[in-house]
C-alpha positions in Angstrom: -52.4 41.2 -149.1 -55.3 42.3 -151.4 -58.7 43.3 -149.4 -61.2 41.7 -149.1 -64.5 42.8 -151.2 -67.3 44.4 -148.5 -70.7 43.1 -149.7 -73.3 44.9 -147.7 -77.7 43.4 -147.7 -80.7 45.1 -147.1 -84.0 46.2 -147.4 -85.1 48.7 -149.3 -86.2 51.1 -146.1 -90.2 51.1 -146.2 -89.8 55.4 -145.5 -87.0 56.6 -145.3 -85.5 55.6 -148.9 -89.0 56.7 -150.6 -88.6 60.2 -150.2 -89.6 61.4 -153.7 -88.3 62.0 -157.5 -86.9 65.4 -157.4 -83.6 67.3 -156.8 -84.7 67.7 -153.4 -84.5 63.7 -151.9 -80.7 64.7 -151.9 -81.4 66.9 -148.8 -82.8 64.1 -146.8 -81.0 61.4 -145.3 -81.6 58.1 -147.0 -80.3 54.6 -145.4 -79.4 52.5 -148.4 -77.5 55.4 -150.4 -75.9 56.5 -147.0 -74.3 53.1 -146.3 -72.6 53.4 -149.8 -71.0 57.1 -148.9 -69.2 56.6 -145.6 -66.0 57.8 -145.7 -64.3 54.9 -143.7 -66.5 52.1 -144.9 -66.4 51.2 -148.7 -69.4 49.1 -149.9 -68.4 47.5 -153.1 -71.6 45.2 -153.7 -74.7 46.1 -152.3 -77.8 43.3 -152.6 -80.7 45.5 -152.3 -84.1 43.5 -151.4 -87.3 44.8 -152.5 -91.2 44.3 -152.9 -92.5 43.3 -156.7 -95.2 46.0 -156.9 -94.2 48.5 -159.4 -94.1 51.5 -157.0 -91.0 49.5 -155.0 -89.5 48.1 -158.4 -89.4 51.8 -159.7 -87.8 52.9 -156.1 -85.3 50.2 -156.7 -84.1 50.9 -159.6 -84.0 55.1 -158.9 -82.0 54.2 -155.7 -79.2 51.7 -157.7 -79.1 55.1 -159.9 -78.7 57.5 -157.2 -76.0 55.0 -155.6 -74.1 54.6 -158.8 -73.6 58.7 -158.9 -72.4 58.8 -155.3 -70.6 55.7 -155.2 -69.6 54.5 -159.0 -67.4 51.6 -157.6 -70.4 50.4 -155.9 -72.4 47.4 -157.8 -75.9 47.2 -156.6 -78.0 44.1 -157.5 -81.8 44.1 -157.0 -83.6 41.1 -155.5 -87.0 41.3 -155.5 -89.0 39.5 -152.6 -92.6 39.1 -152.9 -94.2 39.3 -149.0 -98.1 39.0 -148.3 -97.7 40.4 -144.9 -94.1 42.2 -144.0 -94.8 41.7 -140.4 -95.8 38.1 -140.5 -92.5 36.7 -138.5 -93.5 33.6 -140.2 -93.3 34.3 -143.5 -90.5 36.7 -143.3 -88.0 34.6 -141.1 -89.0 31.7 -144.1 -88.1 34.0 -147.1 -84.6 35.4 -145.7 -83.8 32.1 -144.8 -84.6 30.6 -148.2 -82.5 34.0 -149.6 -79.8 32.9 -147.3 -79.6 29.9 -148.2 -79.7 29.9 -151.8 -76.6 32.6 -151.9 -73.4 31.8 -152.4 -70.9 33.1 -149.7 -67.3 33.4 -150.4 -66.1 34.3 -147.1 -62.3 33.7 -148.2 -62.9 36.5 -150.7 -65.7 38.5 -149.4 -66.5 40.5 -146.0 -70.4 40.5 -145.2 -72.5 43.3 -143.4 -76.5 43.0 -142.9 -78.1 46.1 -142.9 -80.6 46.5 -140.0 -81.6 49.9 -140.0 -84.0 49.3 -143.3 -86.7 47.0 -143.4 -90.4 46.3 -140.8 -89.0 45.8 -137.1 -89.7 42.2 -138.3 -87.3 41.9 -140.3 -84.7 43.5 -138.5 -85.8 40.3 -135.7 -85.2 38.0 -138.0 -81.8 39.0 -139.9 -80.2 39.1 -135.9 -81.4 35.3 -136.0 -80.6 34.2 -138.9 -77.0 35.8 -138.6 -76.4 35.5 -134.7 -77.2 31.2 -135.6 -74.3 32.1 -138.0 -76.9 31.5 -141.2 -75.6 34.5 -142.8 -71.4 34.3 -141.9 -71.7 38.4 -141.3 -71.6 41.4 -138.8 -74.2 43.5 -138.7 -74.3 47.1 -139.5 -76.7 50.2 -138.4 -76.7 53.6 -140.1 -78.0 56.2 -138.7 -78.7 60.2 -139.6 -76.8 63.5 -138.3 -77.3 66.7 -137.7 -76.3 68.9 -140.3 -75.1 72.6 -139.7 -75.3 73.1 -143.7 -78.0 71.8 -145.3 -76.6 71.8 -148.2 -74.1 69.4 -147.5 -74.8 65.4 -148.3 -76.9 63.4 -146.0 -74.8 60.8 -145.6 -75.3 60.0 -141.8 -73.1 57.7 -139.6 -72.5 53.6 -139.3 -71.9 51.3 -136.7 -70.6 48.1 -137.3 -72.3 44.9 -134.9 -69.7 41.8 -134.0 -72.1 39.0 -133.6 -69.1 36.6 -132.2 -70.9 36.1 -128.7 -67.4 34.5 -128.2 -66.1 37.8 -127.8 -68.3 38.1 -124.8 -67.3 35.8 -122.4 -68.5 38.6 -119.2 -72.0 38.1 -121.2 -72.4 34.1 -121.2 -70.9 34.3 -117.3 -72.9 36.7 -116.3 -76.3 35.0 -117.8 -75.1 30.8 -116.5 -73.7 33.0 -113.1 -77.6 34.4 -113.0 -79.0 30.8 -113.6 -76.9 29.0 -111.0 -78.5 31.5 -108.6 -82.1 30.5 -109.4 -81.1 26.6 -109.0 -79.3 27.9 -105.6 -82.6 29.9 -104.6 -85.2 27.1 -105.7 -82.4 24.6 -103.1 -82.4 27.4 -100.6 -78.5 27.3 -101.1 -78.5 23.8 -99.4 -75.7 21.8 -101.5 -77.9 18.7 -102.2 -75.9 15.4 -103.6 -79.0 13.5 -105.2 -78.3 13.7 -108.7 -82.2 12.7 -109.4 -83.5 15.8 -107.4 -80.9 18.1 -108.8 -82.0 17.4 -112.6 -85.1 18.0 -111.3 -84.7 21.3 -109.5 -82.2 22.2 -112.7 -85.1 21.7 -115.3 -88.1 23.3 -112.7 -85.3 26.8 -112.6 -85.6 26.8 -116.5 -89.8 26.0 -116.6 -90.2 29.0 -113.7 -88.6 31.4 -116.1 -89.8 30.2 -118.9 -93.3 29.5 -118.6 -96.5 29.7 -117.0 -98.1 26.7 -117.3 -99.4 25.0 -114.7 -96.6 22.6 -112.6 -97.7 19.5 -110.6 -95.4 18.6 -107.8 -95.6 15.3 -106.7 -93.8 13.8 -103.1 -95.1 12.6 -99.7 -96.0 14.7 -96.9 -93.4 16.4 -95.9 -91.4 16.4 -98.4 -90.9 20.2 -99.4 -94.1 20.6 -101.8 -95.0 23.7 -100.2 -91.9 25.4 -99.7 -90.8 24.5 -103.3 -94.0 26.1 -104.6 -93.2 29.3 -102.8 -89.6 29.3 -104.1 -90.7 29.1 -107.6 -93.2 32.3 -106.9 -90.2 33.9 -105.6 -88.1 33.7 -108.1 -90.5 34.3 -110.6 -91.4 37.5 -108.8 -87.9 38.6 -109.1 -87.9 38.1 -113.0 -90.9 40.4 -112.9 -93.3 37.6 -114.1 -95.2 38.1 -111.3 -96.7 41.3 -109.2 -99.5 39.5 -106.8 -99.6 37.6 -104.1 -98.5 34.0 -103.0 -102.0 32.4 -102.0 -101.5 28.5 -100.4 -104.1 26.0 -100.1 -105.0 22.6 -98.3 -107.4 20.7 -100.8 -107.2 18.7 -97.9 -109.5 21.2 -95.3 -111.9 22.3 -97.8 -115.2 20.3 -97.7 -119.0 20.8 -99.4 -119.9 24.5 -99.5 -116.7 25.4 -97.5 -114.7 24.4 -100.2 -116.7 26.4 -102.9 -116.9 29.4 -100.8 -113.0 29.5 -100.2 -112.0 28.5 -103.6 -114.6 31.1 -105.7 -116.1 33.3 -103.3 -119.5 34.2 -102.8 -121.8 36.7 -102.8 -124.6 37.8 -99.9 -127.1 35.1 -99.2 -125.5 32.9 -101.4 -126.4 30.0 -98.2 -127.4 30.1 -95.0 -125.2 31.9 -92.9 -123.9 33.8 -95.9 -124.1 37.5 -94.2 -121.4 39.0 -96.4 -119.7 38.6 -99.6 -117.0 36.7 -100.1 -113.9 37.3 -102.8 -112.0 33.8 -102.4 -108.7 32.7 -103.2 -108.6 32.3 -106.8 -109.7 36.0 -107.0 -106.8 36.9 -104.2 -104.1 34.7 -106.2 -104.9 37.6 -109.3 -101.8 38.4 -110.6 -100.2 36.1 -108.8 -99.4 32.4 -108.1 -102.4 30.1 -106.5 -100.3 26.7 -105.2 -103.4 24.2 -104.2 -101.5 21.6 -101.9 -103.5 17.8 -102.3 -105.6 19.0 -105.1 -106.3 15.4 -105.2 -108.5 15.8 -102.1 -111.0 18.3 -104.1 -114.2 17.2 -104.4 -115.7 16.5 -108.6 -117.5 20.1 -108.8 -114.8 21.9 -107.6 -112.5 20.3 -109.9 -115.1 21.5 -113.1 -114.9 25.0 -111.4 -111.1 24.8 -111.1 -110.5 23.5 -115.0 -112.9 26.8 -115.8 -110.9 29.0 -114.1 -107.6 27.7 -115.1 -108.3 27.9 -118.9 -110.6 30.8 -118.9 -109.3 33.3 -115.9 -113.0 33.6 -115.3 -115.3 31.6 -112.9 -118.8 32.5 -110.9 -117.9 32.9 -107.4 -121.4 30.9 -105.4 -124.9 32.4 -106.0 -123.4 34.9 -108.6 -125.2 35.2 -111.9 -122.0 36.8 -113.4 -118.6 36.2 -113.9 -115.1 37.5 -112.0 -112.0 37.2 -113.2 -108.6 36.2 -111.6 -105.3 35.8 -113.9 -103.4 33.5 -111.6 -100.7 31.2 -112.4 -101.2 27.6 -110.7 -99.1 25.1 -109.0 -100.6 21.8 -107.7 -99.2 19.2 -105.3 -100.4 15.6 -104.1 -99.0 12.4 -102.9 -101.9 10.5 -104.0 -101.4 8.9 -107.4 -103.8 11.0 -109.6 -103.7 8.5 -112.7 -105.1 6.0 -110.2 -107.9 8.6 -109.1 -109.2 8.7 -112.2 -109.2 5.5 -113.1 -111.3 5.3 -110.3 -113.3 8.3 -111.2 -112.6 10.4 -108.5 -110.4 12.9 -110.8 -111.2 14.2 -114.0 -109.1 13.5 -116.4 -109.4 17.1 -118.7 -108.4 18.5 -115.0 -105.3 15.9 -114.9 -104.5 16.9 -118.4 -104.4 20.5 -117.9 -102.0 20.4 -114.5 -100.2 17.7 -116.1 -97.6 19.5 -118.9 -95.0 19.7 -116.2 -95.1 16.9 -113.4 -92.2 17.0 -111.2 -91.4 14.4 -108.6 -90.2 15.2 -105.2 -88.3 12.1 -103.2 -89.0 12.1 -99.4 -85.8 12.4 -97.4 -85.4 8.0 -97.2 -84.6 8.1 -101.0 -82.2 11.4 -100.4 -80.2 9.7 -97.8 -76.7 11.9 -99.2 -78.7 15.1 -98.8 -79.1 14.8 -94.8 -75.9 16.3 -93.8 -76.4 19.6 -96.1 -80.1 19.9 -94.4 -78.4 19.3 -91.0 -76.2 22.5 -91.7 -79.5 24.3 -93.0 -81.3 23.6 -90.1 -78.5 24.7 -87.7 -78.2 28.2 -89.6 -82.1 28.5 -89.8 -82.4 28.0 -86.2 -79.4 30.5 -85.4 -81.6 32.9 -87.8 -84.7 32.3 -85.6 -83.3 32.1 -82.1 -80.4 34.3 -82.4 -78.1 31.5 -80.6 -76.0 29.0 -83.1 -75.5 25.9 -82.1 -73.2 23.3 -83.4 -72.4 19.1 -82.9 -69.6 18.3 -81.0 -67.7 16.0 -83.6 -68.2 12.2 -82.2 -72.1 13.9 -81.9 -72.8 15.0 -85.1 -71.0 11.5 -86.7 -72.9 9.5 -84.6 -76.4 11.6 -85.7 -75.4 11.4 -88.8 -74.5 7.2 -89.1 -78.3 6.7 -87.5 -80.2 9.0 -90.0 -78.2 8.1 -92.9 -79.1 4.1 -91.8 -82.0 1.8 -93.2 -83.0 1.8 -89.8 -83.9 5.5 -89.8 -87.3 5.6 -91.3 -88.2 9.6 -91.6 -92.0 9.3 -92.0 -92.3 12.6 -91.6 -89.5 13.4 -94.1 -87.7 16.7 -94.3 -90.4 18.2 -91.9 -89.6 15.4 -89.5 -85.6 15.9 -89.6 -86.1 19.6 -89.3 -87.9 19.2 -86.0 -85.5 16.7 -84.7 -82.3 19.2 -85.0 -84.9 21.3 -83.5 -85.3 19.8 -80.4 -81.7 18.9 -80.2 -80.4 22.7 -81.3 -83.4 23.9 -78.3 -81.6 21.4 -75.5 -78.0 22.4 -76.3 -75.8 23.6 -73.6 -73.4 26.1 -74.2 -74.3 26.4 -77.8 -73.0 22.9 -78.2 -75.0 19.1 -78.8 -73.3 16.4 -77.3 -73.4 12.5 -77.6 -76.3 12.5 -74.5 -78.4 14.8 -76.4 -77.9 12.6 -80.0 -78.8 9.3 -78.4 -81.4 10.5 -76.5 -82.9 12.1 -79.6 -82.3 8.8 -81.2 -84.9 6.8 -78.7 -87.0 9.7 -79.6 -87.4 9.0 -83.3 -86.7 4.9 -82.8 -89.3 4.9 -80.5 -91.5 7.7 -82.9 -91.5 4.9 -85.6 -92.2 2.2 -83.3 -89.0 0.7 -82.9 -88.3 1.5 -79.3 -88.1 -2.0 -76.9 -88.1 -1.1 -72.7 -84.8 -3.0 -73.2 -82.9 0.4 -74.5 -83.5 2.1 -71.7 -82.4 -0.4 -69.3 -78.9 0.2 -67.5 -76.6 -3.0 -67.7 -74.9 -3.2 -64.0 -78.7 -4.3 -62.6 -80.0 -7.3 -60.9 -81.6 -9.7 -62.7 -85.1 -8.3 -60.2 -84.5 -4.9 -61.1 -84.2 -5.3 -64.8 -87.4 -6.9 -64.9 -89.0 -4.8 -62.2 -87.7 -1.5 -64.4 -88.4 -3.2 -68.0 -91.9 -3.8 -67.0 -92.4 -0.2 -65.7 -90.7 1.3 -69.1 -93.4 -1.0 -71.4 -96.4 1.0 -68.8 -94.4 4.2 -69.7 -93.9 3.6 -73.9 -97.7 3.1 -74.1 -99.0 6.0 -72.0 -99.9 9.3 -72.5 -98.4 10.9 -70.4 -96.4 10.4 -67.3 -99.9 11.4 -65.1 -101.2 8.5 -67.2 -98.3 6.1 -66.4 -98.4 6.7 -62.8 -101.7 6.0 -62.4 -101.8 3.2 -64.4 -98.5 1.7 -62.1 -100.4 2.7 -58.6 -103.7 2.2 -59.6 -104.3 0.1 -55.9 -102.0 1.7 -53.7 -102.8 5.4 -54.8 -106.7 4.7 -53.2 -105.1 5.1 -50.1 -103.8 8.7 -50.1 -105.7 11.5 -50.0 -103.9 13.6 -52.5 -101.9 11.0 -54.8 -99.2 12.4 -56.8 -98.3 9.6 -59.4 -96.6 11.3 -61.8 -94.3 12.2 -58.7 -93.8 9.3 -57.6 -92.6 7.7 -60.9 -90.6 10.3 -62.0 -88.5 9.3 -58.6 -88.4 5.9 -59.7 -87.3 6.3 -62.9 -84.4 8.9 -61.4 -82.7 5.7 -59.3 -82.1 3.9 -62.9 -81.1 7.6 -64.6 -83.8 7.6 -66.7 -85.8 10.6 -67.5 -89.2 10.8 -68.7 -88.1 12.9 -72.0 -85.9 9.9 -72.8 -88.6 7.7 -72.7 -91.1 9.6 -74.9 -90.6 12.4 -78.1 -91.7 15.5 -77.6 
């Protein structure tokens, strides 16, 4: 089979091919002529790029000379390339692109090397592009000098030839999607969540955290993971090196007139009354790090023009200061206020929307992520076993029957995923033997049912009663559901008869009442 013709491109190197006229440039080790005098690697066309100022014209042409004495099988062909700026990316990338594709590749005929070592740093960036996106169908090949014992031997140096095929690379590509399926794993806390909405979300957040540091706007209820998603994304940001400070939370919601000023920017001695010391602030201890301002909706019109300074300039004057600090922080906000609405209303500036707006994310509470309860049930469990040092787990007929109530319409989780985590909570806390039963599940039930206001005296009452106990006992439960406590229900049930005892003990009393029926007060009312 005849071989294939080896057509080699390049630069003319910007030093290390200008090194003079005389005898003596043999002695030094020149790129472009080297490539064309390796013993093992036989260049039969060379396209040589140059600059059209006579100085690199007149280098050209002396090279394509020196290369036809070393290497006479060699045909070198001079393109010359007029560049303002050699390391404008820009313009460079534009004219090897053009080159490329204007020239006429016969890859059934024709092998193709790029030559990286010549040529601005620039260029060397953009001939890996233009081949690795398969612009130019070639490998890439690096020469490099060695160290001669006799000098008067040729300076022909070494090559290495570069296999672009990334398909040759397979541990490469697994390792990078293996390292990105860890960041969506970290931003879920490893929790297997089925809502395909959320996931797309949490997939795209993992490739804005790495990729940029713009400012993010979470948007979900209360309770619905703002907070701990915020810190995730620092987290993992942190362990990409994109961030060295600290992790600096905020309530919008707390901060009010010159409190809010004070905490946000600092101040300085005197700045108001009380003012006894200076103050740094949280934008200034966010520096380097990531400031995450939870219900920035809540912030009052001049701290929002402070905040947009800060933000765009990293600079800001912290209360009664006549000069500026600065903080290089990067930002995430969250709200569940609609923030279009807000300033439509004029209670949010809109260049402040704009600038937290480039990447708005929306968080679900946990009644549109029904599917993703049972996962968080299991996270819960091994969070608490972290915490406690005691694992707990459901009985089966337990956890199916947990799971069928807070999967249901009926289950309304106002307080979202903060809500369910404190229910498993209080079950996990009450567990016997490391193990929650049926009992414990529909007592927790009447907790939440009656939490949300769904709870009727007639779930607590037994069925095998008398038609005057049932109403006796339902009419005590409806005292019970609406007091405070069971101090406050007693006293409210024996309001007449406890005037006659010297020291009345109501919550006693009905606690003893309620044990004939098998009722106890923590049935009745959540913790």
């Amino acid at each position: 089979m005849k071989r294939k013709r080896t057509v080699a491109i390049g630069f003319i190197g910007s030093k290390l091919d200008r090194v003079g006229k005389g005898a003596n440039r043999w002695n030094h080790w020149r790129p472009s002529v080297g490539l064309c005098q390796q013993d093992n690697l036989q260049i039969d066309r060379l396209e040589l790029i140059h600059d059209i100022d006579a100085r690199d014209v007149s280098i050209a042409e002396r090279i394509r000379a020196d290369i036809g004495q070393v290497s006479p099988h060699t045909d070198v062909r001079l393109h010359p390339m007029p560049l303002n700026n050699p390391w404008d990316f820009e313009e460079v990338y534009g004219a090897l692109h053009d080159f490329t594709a204007n020239y006429r590749f016969d890859t059934e005929h024709e092998d193709y090397l790029v030559h990286i070592t010549t040529g601005t740093h620039v260029a060397q960036i953009c001939w890996f592009l233009l081949t690795e996106a398969r612009n130019l169908p070639a490998r890439l090949v690096q020469t490099s000098p060695t160290r001669r014992l006799d000098e008067t031997a040729p300076a022909t140096g070494t090559h290495t030839l570069i296999d672009l095929d990334l398909s040759r690379y397979d541990r490469i590509a697994s390792r990078f999607a293996h390292q990105r399926l860890e960041g969506l794993a970290f931003l879920k806390s490893g929790i297997a969540t089925r809502n395909s909405a959320f996931n797309a979300s949490i997939e795209q957040i993992e490739r804005v955290a790495v990729r940029s540091t713009a400012p993010m706007l979470l948007i979900g209820p209360t309770g619905a993971g703002k907070s701990f998603l915020a810190r995730r994304i620092f987290e993992l940001k942190r362990s990409r090196h994109q961030v060295q400070g600290r992790f600096v939370e905020v309530n919008c919601a707390t901060l009010r007139g010159d409190g809010a000023m004070s905490a946000l920017f600092g101040h300085i001695k005197g700045a108001f009354t009380g003012a006894q010391n200076a103050r740094d602030g949280l934008l200034r201890a966010a520096d380097g790090g990531m400031l995450f301002l939870d219900e920035i909706g809540e912030l009052g019109l001049d701290e929002q023009a402070m905040l947009l300074k800060a933000i765009e300039e990293k600079r800001f004057y912290p209360m009664g200061a006549d000069r500026e600090v600065a903080s290089d922080f990067l930002i995430i906000a969250g709200t569940h206020r609609d923030l279009r609405g807000r300033v439509a209303e004029g209670l949010f500036r809109e260049d402040l929307y704009a600038r937290i707006n480039l990447w708005t994310f929306d968080l679900p509470g946990l009644a549109g992520r029904r599917e993703d309860i049972e996962p968080n049930l299991d996270f819960e469990l091994e969070r608490h076993a972290r915490e406690q040092g005691r694992r707990v787990r459901f009985n089966l007929e337990a956890r199916r029957r947990y799971l069928a109530f807070a999967s249901s319409s009926e289950a309304a989780w106002l307080g979202n995923f903060r809500e369910l985590s404190a229910s498993i909570t209080r079950m996990a806390t009450l567990a016997d033997s490391g193990r929650i039963d049926e009992t414990q599940v529909e007592e927790e039930i009447r907790r939440l049912r009656y939490a949300w206001g769904l709870s009727e005296p007639q779930a607590f009452l037994p069925d095998d009663l008398d038609l005057f106990d049932q109403l006796q006992l339902k009419a005590v439960i409806d005292v019970c559901l609406q007091a405070d406590s069971l101090s406050d229900a007693g006293r409210r049930l024996f309001g007449v008869s406890r005037q006659a005892k010297a020291q009345p003990n109501d919550a006693d009393r009905l606690r003893k009442y309620l044990a004939r029926f098998g009722i106890d007060w923590k049935q009745l009312k959540p913790l």
